[in-house]
PDB file with one MODEL, atoms N, CA, C and O in Angstrom:
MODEL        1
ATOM      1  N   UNK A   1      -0.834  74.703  24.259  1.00  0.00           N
ATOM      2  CA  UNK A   1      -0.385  75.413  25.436  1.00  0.00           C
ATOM      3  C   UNK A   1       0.269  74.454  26.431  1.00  0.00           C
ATOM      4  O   UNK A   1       1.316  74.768  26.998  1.00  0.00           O
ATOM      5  N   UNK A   2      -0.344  73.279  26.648  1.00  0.00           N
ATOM      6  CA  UNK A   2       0.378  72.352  27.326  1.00  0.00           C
ATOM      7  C   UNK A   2       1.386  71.339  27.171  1.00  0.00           C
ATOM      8  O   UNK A   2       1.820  70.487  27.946  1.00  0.00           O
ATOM      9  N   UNK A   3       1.804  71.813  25.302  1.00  0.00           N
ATOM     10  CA  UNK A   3       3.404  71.413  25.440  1.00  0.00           C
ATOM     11  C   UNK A   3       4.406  72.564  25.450  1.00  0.00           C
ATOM     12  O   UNK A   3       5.633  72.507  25.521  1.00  0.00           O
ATOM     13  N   UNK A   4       3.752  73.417  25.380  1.00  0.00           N
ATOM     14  CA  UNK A   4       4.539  74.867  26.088  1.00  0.00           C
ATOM     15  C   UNK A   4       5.356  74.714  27.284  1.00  0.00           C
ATOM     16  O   UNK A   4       6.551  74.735  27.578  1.00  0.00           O
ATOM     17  N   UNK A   5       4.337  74.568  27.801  1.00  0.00           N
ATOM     18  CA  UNK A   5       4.223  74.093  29.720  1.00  0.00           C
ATOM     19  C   UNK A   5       5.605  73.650  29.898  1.00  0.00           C
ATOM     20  O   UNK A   5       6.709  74.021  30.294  1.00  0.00           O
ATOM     21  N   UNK A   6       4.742  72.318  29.223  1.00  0.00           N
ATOM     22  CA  UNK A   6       6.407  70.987  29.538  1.00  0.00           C
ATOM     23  C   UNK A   6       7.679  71.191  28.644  1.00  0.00           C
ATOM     24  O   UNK A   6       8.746  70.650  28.934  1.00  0.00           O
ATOM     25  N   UNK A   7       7.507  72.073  27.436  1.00  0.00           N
ATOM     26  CA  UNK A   7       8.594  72.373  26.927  1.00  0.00           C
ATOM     27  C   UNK A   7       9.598  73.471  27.842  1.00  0.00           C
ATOM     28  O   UNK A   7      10.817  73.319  27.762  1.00  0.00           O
ATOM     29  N   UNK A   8       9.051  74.541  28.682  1.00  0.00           N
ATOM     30  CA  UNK A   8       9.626  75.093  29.394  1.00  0.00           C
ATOM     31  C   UNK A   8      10.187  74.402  30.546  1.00  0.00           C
ATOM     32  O   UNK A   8      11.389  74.387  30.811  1.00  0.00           O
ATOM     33  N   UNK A   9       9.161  73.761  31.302  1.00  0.00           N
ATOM     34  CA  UNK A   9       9.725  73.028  32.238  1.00  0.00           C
ATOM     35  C   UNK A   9      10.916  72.357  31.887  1.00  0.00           C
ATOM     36  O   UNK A   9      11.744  73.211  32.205  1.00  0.00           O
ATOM     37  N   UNK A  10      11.293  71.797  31.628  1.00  0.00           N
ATOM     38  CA  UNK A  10      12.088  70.249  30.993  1.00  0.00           C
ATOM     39  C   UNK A  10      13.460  71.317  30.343  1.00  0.00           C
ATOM     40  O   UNK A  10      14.590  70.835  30.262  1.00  0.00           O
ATOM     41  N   UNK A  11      13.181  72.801  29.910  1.00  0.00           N
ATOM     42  CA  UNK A  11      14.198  73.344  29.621  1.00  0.00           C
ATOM     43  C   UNK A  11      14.725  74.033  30.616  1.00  0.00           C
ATOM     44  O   UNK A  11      15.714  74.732  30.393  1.00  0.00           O
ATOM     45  N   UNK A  12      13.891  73.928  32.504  1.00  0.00           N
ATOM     46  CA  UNK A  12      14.057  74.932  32.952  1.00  0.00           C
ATOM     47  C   UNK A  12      15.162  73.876  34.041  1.00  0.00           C
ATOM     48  O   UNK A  12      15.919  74.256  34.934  1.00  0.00           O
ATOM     49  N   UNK A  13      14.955  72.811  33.666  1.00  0.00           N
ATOM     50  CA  UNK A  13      15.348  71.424  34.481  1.00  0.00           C
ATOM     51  C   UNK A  13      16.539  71.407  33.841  1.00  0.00           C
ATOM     52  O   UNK A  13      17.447  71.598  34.650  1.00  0.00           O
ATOM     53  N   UNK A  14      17.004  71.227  32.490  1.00  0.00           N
ATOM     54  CA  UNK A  14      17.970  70.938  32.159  1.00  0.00           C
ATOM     55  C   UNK A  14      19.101  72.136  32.367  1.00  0.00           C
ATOM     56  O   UNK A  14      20.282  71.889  32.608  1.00  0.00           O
ATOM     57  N   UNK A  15      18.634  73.275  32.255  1.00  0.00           N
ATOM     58  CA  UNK A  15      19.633  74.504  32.087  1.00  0.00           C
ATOM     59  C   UNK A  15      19.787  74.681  33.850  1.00  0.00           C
ATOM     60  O   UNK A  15      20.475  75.577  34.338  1.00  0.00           O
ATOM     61  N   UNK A  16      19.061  73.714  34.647  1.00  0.00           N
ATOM     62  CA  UNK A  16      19.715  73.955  35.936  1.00  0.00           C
ATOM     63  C   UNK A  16      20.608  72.958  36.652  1.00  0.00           C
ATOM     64  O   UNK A  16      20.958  73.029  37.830  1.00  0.00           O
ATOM     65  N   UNK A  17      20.954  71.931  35.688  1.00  0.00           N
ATOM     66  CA  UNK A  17      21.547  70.707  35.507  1.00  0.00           C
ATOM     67  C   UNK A  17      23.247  70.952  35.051  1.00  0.00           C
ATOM     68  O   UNK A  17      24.385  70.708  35.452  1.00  0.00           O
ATOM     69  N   UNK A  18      22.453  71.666  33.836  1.00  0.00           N
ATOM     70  CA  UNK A  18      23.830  72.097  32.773  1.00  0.00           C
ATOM     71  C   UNK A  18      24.617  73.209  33.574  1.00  0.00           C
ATOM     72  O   UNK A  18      25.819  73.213  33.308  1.00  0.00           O
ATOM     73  N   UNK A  19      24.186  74.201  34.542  1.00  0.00           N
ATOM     74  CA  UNK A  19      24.401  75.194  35.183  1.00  0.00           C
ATOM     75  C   UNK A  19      25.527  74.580  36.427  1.00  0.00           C
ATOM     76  O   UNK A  19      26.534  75.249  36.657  1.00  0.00           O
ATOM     77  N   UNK A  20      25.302  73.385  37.132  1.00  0.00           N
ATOM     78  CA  UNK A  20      25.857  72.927  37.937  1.00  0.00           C
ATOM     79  C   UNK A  20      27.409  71.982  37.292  1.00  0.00           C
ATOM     80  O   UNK A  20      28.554  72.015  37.743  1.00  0.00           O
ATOM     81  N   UNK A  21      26.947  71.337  36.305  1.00  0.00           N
ATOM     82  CA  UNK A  21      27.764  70.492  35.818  1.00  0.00           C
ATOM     83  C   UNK A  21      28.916  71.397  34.969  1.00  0.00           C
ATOM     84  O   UNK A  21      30.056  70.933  34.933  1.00  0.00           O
ATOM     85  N   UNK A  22      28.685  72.473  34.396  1.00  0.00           N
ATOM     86  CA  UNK A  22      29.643  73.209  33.595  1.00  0.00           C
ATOM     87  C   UNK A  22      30.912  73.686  34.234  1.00  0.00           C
ATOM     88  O   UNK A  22      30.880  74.524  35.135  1.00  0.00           O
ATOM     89  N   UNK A  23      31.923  73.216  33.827  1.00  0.00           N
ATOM     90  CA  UNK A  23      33.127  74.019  34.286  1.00  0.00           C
ATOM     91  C   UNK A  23      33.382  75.013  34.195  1.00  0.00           C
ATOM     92  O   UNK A  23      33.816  75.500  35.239  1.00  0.00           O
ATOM     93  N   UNK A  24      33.298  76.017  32.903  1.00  0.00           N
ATOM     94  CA  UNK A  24      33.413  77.141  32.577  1.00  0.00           C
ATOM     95  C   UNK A  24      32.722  78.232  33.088  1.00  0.00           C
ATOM     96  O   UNK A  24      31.542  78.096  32.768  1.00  0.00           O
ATOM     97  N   UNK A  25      32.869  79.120  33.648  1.00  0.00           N
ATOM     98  CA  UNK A  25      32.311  80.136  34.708  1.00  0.00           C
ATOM     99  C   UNK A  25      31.526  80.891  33.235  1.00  0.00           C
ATOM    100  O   UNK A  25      30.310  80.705  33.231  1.00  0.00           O
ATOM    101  N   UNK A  26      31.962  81.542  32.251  1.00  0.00           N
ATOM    102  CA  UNK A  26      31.058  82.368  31.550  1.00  0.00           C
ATOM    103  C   UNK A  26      29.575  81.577  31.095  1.00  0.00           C
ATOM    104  O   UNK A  26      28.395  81.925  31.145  1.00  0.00           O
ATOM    105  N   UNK A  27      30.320  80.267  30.606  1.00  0.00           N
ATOM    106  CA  UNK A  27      28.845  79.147  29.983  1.00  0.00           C
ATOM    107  C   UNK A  27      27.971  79.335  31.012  1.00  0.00           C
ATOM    108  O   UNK A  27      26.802  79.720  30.979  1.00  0.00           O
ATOM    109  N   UNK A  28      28.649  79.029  31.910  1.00  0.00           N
ATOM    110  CA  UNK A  28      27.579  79.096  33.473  1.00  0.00           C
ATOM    111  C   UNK A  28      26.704  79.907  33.573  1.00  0.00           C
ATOM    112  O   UNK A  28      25.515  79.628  33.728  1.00  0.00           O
ATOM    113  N   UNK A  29      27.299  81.310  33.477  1.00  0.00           N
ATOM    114  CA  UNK A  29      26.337  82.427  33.237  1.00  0.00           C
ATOM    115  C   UNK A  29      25.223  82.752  32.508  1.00  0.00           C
ATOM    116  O   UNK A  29      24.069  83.023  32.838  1.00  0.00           O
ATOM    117  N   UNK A  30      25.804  82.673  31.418  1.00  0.00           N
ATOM    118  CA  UNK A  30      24.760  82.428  29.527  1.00  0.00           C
ATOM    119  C   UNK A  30      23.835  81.217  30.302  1.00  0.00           C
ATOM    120  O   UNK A  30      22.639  81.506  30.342  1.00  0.00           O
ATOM    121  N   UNK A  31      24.155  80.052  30.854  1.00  0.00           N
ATOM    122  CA  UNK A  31      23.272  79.136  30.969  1.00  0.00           C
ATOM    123  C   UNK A  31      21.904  80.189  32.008  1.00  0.00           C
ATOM    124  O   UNK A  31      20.827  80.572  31.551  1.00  0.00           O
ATOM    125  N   UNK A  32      22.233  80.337  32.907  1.00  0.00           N
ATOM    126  CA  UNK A  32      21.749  80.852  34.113  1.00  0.00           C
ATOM    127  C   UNK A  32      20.235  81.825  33.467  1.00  0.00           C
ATOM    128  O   UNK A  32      19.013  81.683  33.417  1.00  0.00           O
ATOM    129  N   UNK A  33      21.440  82.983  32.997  1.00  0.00           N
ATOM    130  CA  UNK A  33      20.632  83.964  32.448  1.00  0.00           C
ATOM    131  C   UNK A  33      19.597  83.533  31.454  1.00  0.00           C
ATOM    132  O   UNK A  33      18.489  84.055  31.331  1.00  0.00           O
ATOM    133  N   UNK A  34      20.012  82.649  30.841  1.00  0.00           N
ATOM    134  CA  UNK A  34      18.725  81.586  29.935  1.00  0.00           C
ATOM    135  C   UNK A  34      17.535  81.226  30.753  1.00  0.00           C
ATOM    136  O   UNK A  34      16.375  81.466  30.418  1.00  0.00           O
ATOM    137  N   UNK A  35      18.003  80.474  32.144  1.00  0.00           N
ATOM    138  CA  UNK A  35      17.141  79.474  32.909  1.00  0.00           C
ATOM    139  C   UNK A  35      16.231  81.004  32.857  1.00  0.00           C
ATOM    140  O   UNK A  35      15.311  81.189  32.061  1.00  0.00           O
ATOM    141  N   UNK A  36      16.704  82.039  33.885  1.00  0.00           N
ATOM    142  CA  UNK A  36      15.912  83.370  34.230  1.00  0.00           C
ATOM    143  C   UNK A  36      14.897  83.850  33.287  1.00  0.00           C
ATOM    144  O   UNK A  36      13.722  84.011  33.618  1.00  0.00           O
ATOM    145  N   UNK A  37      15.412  84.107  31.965  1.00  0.00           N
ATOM    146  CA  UNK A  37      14.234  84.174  30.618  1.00  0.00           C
ATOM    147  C   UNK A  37      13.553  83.741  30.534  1.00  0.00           C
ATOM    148  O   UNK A  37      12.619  84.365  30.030  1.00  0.00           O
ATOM    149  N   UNK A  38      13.290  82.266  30.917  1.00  0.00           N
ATOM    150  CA  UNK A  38      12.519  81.478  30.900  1.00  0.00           C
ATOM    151  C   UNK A  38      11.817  81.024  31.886  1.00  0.00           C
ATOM    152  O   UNK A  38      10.845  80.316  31.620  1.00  0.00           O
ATOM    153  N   UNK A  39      12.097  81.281  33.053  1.00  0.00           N
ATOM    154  CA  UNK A  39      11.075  82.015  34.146  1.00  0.00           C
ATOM    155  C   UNK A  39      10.441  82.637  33.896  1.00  0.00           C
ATOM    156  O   UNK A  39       9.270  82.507  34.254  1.00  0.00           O
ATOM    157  N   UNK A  40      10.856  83.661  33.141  1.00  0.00           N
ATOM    158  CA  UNK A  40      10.033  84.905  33.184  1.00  0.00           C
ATOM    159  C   UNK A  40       8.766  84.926  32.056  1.00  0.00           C
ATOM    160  O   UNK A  40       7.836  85.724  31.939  1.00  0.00           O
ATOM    161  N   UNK A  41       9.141  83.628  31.218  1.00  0.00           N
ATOM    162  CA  UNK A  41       8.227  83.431  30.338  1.00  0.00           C
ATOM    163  C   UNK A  41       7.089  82.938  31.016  1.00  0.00           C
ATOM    164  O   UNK A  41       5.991  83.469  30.850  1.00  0.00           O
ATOM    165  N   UNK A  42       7.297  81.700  31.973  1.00  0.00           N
ATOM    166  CA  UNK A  42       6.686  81.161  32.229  1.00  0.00           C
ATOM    167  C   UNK A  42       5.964  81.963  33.177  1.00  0.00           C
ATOM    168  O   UNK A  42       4.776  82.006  32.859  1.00  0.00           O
ATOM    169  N   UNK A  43       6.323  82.870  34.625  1.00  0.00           N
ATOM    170  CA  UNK A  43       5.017  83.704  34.749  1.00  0.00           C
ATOM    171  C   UNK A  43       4.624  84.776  34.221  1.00  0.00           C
ATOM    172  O   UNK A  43       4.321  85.762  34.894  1.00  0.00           O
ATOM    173  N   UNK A  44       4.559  84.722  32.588  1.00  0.00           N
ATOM    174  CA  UNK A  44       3.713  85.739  32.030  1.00  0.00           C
ATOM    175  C   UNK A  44       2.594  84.835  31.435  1.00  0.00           C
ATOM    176  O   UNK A  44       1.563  85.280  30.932  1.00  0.00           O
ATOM    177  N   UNK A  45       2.863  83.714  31.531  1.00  0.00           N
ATOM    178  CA  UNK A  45       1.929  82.424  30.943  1.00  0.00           C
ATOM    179  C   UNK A  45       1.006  82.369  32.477  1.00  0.00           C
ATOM    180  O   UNK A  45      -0.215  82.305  32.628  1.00  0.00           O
ATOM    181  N   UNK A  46       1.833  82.407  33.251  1.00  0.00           N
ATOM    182  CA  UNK A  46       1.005  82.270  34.586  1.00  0.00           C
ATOM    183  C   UNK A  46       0.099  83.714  35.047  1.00  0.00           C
ATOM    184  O   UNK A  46      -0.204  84.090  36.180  1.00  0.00           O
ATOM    185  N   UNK A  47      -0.135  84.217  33.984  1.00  0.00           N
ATOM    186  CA  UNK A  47      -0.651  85.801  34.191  1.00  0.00           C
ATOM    187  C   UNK A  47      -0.236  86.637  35.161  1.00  0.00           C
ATOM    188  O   UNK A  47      -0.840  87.629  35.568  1.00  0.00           O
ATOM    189  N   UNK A  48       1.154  86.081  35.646  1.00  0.00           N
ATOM    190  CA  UNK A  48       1.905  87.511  36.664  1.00  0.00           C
ATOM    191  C   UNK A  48       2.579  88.137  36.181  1.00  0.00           C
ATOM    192  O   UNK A  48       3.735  87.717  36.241  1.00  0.00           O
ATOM    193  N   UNK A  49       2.377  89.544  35.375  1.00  0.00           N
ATOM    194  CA  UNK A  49       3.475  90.182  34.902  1.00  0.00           C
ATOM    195  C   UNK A  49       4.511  91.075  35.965  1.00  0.00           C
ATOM    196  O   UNK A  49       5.530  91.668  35.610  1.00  0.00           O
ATOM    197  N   UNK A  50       4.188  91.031  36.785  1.00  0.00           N
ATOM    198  CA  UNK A  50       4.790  91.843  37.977  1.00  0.00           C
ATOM    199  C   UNK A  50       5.991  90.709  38.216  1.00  0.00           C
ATOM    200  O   UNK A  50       7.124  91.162  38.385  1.00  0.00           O
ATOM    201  N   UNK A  51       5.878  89.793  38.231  1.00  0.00           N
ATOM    202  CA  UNK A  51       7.074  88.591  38.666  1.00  0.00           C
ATOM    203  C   UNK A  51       7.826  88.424  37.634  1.00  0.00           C
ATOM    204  O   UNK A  51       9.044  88.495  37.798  1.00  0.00           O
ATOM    205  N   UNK A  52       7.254  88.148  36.260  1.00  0.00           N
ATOM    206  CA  UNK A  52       7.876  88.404  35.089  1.00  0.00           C
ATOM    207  C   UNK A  52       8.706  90.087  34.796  1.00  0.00           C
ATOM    208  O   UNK A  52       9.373  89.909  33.777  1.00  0.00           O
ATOM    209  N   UNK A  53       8.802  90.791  35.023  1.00  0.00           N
ATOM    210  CA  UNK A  53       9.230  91.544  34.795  1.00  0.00           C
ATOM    211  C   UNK A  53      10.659  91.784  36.250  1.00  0.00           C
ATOM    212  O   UNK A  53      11.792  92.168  35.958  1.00  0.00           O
ATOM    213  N   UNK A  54      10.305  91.518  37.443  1.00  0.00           N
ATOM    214  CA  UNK A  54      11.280  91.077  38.514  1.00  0.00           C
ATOM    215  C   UNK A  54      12.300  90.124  37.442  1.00  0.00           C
ATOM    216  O   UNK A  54      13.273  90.380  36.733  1.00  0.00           O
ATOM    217  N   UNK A  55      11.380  88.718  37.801  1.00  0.00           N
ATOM    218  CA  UNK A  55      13.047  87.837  37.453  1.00  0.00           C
ATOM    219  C   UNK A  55      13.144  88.146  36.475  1.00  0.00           C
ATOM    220  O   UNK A  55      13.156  86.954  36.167  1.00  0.00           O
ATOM    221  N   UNK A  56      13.282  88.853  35.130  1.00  0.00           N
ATOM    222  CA  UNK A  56      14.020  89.231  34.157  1.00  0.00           C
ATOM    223  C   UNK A  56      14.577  90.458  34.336  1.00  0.00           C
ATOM    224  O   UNK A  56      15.615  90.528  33.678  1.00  0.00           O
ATOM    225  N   UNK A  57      14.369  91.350  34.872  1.00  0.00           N
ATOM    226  CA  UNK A  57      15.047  92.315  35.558  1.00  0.00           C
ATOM    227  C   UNK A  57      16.237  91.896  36.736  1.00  0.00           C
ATOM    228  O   UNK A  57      17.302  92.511  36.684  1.00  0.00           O
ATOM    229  N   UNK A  58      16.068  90.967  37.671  1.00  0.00           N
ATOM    230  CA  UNK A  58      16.780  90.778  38.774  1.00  0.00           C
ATOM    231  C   UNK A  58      17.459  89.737  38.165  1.00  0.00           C
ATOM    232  O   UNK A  58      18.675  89.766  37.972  1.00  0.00           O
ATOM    233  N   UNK A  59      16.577  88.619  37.782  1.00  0.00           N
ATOM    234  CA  UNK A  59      17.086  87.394  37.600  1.00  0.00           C
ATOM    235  C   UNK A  59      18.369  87.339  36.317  1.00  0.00           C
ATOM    236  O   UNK A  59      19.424  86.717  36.440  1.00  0.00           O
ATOM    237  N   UNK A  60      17.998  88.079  35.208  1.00  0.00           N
ATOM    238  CA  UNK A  60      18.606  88.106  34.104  1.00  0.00           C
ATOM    239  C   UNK A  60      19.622  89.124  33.645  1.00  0.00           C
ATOM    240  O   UNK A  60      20.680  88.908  33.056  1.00  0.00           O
ATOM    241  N   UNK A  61      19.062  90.361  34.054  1.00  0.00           N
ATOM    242  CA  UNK A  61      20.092  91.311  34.013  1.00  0.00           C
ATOM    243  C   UNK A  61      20.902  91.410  35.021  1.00  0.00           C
ATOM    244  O   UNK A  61      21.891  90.679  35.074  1.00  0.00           O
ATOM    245  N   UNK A  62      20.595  92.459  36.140  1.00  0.00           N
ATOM    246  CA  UNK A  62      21.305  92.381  37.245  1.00  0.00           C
ATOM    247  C   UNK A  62      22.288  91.447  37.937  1.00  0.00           C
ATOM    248  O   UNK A  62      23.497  91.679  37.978  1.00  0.00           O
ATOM    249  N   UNK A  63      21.809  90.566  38.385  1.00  0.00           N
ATOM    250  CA  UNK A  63      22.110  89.336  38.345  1.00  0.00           C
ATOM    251  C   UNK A  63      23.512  89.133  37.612  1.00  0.00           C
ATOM    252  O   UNK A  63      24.718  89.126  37.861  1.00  0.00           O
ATOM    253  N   UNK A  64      22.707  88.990  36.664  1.00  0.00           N
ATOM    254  CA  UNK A  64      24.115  88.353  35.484  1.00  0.00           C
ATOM    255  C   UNK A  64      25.009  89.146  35.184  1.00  0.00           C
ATOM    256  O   UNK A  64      25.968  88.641  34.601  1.00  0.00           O
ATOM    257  N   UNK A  65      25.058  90.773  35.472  1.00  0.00           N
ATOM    258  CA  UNK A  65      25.586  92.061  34.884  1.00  0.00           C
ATOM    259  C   UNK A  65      26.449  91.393  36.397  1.00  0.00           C
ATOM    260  O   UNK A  65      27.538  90.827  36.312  1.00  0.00           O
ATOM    261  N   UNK A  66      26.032  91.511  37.139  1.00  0.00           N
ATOM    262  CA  UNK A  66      26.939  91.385  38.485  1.00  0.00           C
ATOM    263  C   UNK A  66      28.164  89.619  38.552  1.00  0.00           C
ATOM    264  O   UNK A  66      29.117  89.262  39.245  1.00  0.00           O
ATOM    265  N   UNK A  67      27.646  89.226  37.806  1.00  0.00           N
ATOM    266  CA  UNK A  67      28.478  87.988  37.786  1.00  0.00           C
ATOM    267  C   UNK A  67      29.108  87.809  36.594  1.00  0.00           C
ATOM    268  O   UNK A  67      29.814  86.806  36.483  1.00  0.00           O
ATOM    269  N   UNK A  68      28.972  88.840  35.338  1.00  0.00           N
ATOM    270  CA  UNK A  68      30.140  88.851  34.321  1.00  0.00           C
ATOM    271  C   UNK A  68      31.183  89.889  34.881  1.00  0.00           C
ATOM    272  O   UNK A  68      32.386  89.629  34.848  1.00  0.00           O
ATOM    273  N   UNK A  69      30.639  91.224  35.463  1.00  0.00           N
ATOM    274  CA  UNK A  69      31.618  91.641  36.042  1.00  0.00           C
ATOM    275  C   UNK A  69      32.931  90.798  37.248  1.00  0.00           C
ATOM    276  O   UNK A  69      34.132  91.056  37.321  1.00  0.00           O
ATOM    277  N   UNK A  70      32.223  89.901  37.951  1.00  0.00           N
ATOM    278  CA  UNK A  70      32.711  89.378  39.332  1.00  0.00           C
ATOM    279  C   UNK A  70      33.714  88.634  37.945  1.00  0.00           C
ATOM    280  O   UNK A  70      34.907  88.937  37.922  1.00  0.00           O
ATOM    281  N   UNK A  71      33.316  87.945  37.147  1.00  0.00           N
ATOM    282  CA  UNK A  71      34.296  87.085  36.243  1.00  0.00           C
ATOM    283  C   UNK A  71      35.352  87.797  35.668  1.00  0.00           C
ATOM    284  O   UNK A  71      36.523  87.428  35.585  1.00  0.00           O
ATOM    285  N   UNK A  72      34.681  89.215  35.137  1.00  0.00           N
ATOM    286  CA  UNK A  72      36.329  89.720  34.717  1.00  0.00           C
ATOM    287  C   UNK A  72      37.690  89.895  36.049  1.00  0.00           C
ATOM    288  O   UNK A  72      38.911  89.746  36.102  1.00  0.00           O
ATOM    289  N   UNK A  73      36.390  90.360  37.131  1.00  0.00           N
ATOM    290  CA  UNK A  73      38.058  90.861  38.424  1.00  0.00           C
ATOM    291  C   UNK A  73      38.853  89.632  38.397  1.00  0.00           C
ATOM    292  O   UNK A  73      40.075  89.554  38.270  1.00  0.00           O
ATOM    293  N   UNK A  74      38.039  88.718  38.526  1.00  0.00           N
ATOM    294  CA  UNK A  74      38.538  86.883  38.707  1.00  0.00           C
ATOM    295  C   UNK A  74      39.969  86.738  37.655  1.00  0.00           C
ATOM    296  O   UNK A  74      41.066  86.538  38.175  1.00  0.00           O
ATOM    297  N   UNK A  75      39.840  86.847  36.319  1.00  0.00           N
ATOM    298  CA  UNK A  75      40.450  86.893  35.213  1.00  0.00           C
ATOM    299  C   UNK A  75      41.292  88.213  35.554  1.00  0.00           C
ATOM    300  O   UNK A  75      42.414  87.760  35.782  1.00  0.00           O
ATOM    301  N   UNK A  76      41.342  89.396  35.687  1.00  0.00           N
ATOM    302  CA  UNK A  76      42.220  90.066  35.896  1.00  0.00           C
ATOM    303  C   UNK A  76      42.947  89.998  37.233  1.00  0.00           C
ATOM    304  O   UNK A  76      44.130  90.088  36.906  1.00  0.00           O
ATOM    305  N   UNK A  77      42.886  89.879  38.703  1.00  0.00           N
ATOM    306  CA  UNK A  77      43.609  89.114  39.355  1.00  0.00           C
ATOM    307  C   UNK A  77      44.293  88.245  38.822  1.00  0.00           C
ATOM    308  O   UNK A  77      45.470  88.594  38.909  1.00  0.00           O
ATOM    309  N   UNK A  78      44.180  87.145  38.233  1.00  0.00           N
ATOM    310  CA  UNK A  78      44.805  86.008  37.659  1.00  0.00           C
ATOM    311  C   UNK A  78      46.001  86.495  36.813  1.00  0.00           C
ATOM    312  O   UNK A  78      47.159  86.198  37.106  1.00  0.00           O
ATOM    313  N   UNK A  79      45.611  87.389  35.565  1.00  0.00           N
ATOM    314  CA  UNK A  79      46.802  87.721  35.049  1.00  0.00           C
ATOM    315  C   UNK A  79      47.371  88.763  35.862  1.00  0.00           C
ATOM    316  O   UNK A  79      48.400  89.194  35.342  1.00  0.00           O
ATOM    317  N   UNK A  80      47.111  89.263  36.826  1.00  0.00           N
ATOM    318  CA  UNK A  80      48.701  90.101  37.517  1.00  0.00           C
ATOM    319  C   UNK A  80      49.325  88.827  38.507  1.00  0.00           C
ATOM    320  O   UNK A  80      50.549  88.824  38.370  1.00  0.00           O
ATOM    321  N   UNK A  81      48.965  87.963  39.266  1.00  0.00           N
ATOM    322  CA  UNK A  81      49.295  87.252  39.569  1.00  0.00           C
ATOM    323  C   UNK A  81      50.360  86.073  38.560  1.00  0.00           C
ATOM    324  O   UNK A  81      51.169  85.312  39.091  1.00  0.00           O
ATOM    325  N   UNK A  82      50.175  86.137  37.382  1.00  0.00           N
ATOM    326  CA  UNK A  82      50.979  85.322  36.378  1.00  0.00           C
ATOM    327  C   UNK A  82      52.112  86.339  36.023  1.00  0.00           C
ATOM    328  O   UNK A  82      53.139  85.837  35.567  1.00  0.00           O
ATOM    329  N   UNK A  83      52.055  88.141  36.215  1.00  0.00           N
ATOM    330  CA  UNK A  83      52.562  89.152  36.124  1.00  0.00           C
ATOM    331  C   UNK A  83      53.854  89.470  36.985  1.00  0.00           C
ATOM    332  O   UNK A  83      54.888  90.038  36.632  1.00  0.00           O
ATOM    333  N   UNK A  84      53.427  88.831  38.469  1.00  0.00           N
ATOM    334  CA  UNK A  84      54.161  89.061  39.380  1.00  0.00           C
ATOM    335  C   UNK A  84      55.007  88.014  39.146  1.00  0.00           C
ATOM    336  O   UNK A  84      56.215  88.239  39.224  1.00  0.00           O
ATOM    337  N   UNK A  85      54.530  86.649  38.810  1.00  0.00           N
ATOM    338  CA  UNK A  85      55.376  85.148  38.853  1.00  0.00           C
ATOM    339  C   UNK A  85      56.679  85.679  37.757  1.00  0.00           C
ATOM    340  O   UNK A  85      57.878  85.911  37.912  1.00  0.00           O
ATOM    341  N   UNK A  86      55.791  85.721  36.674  1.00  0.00           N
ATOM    342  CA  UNK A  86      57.304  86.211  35.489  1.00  0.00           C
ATOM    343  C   UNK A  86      58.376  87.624  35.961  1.00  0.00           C
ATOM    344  O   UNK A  86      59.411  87.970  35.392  1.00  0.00           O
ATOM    345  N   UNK A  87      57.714  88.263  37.187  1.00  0.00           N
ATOM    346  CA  UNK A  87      58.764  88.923  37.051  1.00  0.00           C
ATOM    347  C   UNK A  87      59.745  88.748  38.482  1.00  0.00           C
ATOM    348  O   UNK A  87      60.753  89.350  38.855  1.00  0.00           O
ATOM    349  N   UNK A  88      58.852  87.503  39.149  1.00  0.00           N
ATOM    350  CA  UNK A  88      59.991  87.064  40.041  1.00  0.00           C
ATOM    351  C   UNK A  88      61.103  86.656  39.631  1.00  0.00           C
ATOM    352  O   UNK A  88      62.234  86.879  40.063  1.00  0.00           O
ATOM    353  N   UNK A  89      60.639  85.857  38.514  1.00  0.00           N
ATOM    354  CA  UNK A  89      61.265  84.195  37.743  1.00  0.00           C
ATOM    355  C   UNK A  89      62.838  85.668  37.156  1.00  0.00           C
ATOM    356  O   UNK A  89      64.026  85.373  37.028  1.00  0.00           O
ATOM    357  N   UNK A  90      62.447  86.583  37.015  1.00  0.00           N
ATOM    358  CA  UNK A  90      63.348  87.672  36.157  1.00  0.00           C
ATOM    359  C   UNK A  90      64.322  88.082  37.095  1.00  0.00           C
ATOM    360  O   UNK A  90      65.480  88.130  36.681  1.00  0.00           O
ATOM    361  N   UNK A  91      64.092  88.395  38.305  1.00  0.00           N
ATOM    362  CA  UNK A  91      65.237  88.575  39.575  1.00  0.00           C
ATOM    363  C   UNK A  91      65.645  87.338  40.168  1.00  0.00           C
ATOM    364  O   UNK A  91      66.060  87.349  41.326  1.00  0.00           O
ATOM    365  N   UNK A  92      65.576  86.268  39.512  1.00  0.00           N
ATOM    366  CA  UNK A  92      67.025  84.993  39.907  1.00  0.00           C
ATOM    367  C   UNK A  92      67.752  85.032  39.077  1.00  0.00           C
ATOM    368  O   UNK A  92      68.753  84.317  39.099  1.00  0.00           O
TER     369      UNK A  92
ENDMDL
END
């Protein structure tokens, strides 16, 4: 049980490491939503299922449902903006 512990910990450390350092906005996410799972593991180990069931609810879904969406507007802005450029570049 107590390399459980530190196996979570040490994964909960790194995926909040990897979370900061990543360039890529989706990895970011997948990372995130990982760290959250694994919260949630850890207080069901801590016998709170009421918190466990929050941050995997808030932390993992929600959460993350709200920040893959925020990533597509991001990505679709972008291509009408590359939309508008080519069709300036078309009236010179």
């Amino acid at each position: 049980m107590e390399f459980l512990n530190i196996l979570l910990l040490v994964f909960i450390i790194v995926c909040a490491v990897a979370v900061s350092l990543t360039k890529n906005l989706f990895t970011s996410i997948v990372i995130f939503m990982s760290q959250s799972l694994a919260m949630s593991i850890i207080w069901i180990m801590l016998e709170s299922p009421d918190l466990a069931v929050t941050e995997a609810a808030v932390g993992a879904g929600i959460t993350s449902l709200l920040l893959f969406v925020t990533l597509k507007k991001i990505h679709a802005i972008d291509q009408q903006k590359k939309g508008a450029t080519s069709h300036g570049q078309d009236q010179e």
